[in-house]
N, C-alpha and C positions, 0 to 999 in steps of 0.2 A: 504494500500500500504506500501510497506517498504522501506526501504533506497536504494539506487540505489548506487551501489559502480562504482565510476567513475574511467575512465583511459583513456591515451589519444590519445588513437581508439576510444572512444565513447564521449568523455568530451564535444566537439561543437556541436553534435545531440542533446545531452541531452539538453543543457542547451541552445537551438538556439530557441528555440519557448518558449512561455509564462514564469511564474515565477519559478525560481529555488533555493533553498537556500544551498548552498553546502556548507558543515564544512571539513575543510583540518585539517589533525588531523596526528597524529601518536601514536601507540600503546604505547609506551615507556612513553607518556605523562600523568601525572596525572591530568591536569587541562582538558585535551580532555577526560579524561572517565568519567570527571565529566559532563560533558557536555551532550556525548552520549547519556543517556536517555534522555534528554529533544529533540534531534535532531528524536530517532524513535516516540515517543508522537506522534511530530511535524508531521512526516511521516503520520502517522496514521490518523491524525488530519485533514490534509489539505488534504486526498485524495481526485481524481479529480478536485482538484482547481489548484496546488502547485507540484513540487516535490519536493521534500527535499534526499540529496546526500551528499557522502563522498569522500575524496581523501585523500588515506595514501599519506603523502606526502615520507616517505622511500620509494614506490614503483613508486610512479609518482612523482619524484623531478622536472620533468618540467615543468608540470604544477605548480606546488609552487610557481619557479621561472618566468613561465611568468606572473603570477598573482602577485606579490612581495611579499611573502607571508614568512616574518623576523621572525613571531614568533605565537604559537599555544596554543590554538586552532584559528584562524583565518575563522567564516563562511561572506561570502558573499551572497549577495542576487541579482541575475540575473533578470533582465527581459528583454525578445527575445533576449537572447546574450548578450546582456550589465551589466555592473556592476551598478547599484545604490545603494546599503549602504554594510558596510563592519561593523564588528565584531569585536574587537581582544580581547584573552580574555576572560573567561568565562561568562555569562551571565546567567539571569534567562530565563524560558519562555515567559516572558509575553515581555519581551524586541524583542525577533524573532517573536511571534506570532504578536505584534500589529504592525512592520512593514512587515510582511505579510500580515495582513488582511487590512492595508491602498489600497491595490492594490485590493481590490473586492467589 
């Protein structure tokens, strides 16, 4: 599976049922493309478990702001709609994968 590019016509379908990890990012950012490959891995990794999604935040600033989302990369981890852990900041993988894999 691949990354799901979110927007905010689809941003609550997506991330309303089971686990979601979504990285708000913006192109301009160099800490966000470092990130990048470890979010499609991730993709890759969790299919059908998981889905794993983006939100340029230059194109969906509202979503940024209803999330409070100050500074990037910024991924969050949903599960059915709700927020439980937040990111800010690059990370490795094993930091997003073992709080996604706590949920299975």
């Amino acid at each position: 599976m691949s990354v799901i590019h979110l927007t905010s016509a689809n941003f609550d379908e997506v991330i309303g049922s089971g686990r979601t990890l979504v990285d708000f990012w913006a192109a301009w950012c160099n800490p966000c493309r470092m990130v990048a490959p470890v979010i499609d891995e991730l993709a890759a990794e969790y299919e059908g478990r998981a889905k794993v999604a983006k939100v340029d935040i230059d194109r969906e600033g509202a979503l940024a702001v209803r999330y409070g989302v100050m500074s990037i990369p910024t991924v969050v981890l949903f599960s059915d709609g709700k927020e439980v852990k937040r990111f800010v900041g690059v990370q490795d993988k094993e930091t997003y994968s073992k709080e996604l894999g706590s949920y299975f």
